[in-house]
C-alpha positions in Angstrom: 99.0 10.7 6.4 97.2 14.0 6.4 93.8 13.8 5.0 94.7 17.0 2.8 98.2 16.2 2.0 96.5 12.5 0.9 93.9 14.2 -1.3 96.5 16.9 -3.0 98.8 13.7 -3.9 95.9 11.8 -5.4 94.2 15.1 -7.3 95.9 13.8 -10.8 93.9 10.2 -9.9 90.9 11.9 -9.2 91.1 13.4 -12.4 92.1 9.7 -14.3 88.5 8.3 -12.6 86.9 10.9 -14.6 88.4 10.5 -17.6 89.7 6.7 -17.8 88.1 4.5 -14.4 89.7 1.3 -15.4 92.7 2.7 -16.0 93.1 4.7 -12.7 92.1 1.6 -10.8 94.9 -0.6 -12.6 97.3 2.2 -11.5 96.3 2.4 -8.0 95.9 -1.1 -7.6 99.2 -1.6 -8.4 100.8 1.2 -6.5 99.0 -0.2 -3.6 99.7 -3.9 -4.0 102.4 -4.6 -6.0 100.3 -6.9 -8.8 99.0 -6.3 -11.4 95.0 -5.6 -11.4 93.3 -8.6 -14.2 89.7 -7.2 -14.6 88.9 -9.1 -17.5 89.3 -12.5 -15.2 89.4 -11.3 -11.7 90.1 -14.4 -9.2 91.3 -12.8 -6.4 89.7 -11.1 -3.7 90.8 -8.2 -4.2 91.1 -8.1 -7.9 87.1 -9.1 -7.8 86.7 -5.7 -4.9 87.8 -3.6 -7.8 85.9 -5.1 -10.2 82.7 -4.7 -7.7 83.1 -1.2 -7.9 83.0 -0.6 -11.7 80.0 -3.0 -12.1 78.3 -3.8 -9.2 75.9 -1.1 -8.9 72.9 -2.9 -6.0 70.5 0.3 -5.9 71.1 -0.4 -2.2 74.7 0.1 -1.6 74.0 4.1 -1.4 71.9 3.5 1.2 73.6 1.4 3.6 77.0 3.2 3.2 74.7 5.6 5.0 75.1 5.6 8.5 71.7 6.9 9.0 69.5 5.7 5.9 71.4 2.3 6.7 69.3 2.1 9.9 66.0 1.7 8.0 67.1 -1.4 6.2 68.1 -2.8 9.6 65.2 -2.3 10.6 63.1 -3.6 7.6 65.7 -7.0 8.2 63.5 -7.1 11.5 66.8 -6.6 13.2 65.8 -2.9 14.7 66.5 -4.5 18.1 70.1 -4.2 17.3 70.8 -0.9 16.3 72.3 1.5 18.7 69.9 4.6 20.6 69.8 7.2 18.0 70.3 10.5 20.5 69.9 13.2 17.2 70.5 13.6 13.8 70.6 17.2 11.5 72.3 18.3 8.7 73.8 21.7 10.9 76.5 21.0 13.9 74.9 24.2 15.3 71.7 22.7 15.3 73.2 20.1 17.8 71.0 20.2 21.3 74.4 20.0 23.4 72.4 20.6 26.8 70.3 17.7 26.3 72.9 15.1 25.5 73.8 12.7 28.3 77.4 12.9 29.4 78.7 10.2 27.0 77.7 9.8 22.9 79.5 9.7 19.8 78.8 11.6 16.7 79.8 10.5 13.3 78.6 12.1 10.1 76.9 9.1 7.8 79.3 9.3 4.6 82.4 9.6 6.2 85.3 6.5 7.3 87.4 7.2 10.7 85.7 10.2 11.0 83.9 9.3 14.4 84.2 11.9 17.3 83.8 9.8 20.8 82.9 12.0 24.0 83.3 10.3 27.4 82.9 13.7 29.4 80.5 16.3 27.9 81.8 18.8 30.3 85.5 18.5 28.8 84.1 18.7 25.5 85.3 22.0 23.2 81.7 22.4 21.7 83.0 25.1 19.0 85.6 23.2 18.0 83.2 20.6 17.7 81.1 22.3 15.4 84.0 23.1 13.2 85.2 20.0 12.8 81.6 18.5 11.9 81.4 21.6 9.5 84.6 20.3 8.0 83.6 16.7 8.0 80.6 17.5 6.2 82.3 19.6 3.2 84.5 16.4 2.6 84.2 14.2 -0.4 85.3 10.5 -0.2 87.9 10.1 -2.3 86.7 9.8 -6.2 89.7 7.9 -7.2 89.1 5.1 -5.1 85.6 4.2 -7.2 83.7 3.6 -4.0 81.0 5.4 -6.0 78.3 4.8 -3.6 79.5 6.9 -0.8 78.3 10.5 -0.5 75.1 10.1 -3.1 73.0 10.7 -0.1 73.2 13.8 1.1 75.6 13.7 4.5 74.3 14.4 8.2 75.3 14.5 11.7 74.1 11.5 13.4 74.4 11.2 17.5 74.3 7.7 19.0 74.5 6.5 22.4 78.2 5.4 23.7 79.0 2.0 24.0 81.1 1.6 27.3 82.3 -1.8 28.6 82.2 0.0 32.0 86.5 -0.9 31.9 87.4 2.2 29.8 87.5 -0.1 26.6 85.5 0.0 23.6 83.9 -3.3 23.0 84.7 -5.9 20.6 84.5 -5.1 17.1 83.3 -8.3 15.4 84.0 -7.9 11.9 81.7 -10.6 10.0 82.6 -11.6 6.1 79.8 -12.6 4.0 79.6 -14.2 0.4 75.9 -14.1 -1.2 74.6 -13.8 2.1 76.8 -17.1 4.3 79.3 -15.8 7.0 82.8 -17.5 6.0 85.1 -15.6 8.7 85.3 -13.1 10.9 88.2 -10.7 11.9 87.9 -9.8 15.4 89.5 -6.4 16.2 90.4 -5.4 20.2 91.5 -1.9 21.5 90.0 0.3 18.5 91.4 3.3 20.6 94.6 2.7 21.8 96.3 -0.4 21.1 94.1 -1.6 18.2 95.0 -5.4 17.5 92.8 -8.0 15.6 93.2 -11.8 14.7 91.5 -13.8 12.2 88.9 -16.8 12.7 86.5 -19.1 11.3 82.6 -19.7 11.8 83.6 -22.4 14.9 86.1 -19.6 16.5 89.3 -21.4 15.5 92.5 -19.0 14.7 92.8 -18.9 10.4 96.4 -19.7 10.7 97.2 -19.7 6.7 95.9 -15.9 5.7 98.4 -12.9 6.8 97.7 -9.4 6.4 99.3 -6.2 7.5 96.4 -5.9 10.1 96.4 -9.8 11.7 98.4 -10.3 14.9 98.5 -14.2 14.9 99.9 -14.3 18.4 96.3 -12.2 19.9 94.4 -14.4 21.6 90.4 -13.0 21.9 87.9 -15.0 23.6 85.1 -16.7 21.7 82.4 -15.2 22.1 78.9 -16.8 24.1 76.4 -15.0 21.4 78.3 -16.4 18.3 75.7 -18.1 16.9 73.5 -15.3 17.3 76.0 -12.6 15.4 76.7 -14.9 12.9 72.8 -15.1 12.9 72.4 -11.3 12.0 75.2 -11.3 9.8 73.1 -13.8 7.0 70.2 -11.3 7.7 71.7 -8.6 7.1 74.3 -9.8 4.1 71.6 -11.9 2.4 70.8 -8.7 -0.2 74.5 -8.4 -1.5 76.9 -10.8 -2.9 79.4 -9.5 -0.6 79.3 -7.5 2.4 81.6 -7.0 5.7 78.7 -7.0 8.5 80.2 -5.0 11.9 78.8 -6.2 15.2 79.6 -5.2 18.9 78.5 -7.4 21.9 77.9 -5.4 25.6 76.6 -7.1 28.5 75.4 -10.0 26.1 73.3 -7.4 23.6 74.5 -7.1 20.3 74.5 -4.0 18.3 75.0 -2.9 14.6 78.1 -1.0 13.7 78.0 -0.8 10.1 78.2 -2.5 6.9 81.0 -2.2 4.3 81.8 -3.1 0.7 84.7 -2.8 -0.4 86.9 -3.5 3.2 90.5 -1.1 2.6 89.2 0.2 -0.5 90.4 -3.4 -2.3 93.8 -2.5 -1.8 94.3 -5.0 1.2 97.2 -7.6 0.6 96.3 -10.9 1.5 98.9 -13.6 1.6 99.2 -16.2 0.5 98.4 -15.6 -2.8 96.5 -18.8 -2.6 94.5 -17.7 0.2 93.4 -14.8 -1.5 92.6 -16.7 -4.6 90.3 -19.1 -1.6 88.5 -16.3 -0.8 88.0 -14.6 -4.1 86.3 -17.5 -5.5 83.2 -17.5 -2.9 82.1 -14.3 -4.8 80.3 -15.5 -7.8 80.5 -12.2 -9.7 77.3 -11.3 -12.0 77.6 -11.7 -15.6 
């Protein structure tokens, strides 16, 4: 859906966060789902995502919703040998040093979702609509509605990275790593982010989770296990050990892993896992503060 048409349908939710948060959560939450949202008990995952989001307020979440602050606390994890090459970063697109960029990067700006802009030829890039775009981008507000408070309190930047390029014309792996007060329990592996994005589902030893469905599994993808397991899954506990639940992204490339990101609240906690039992499962590894 258009990003605009998407915000003008939800403007009379935006308006219920201000007003009544609870409330506008309940509604979503079942508009989304299809059950209704318990807040008072919350067992399910999803149920205890929404519950995260009116009470869980880690001074640190601002921060590593970032995608430039969120750099510093890699680095003071002692995992700065992980991060991607950080080619510029400035709060005005024409600030940008186009001339100086190497023929391949990707910019992003830090409190945006989706929002990444990938060059693999500088020369075929449309600088000015570039700049537009990022001028756009930065304007944008993440949706209030949702009550993913914690995005935007920063004040948003460009950010240029280096390109990550498996040398085949794919993008690498994305190794999506699920932690629960700081212990990895699975990891949704996701293939093709580009063009035919797939992903499948597996545990800590790389076996196929063959009782959780969701909209986004393909249980017939096979994706190799990966040699440096041990070592992403070593990263993830760093880098989830602060939280009492975190999604920790990874990529691997010619056996180096790199940082992609780290996420809270995975599909705004409007996800439908099934079974019902499953989600349950998973719900009750967060222990949620009193």
């Amino acid at each position: 859906m258009n990003k605009r048409v998407k915000n003008f349908i939800l403007t009379p939710m935006n308006l219920l966060y201000r007003i009544n948060p609870e409330l506008n959560l309940k509604i979503l939450y079942r508009l989304r789902t299809h059950r209704k949202l318990n807040l008072e008990n919350p067992k399910t995952y999803s149920e205890k995502l929404q519950w995260m989001k009116l009470n869980y307020k880690n001074k640190l979440l601002p921060i590593c919703a970032d995608k430039y602050e969120v750099r510093q606390f890699v680095k003071e994890c002692g995992c700065e040998n992980i991060l991607t090459k950080l080619l510029w970063e400035g709060y005005n697109p024409n600030d940008i040093p186009f001339k100086d960029l190497p023929q391949q990067f990707v910019i992003k700006v830090t409190h945006g979702s989706g929002t990444v802009i990938i060059c693999k030829d500088k020369n075929r890039l449309n600088i000015p609509k570039t700049i537009r775009a990022l001028k756009l981008r930065l304007k944008e507000k993440y949706l209030p509605c949702y009550g993913e408070w914690f995005y935007g309190v920063i004040r948003p930047r460009i950010v240029i990275e280096e390109f990550l390029d498996d040398g085949k014309g794919y993008s690498p792996v994305d190794y999506k790593i699920y932690c629960f007060h700081g212990k990895p329990k699975y990891i949704i592996a996701h293939v093709d982010r580009f063009t035919n994005h797939r992903s499948n589902i597996y545990d800590l030893e790389w076996n196929p989770i063959k009782n959780i469905s969701t909209k986004e599994i393909d249980p017939n993808l096979t994706i190799e296990k990966p040699k440096e397991l041990n070592q992403l899954l070593r990263y993830a506990r760093i880098l989830s050990e602060s939280f009492i639940h975190v999604r920790v992204d990874l990529y691997i490339l010619n056996s180096q892993i790199y940082f992609g990101e780290l996420t809270f609240i995975s599909d705004s906690g409007f996800l439908r896992i099934n079974p019902i039992e499953a989600e349950e499962e998973i719900g009750s590894w967060i222990k949620l503060p009193s």
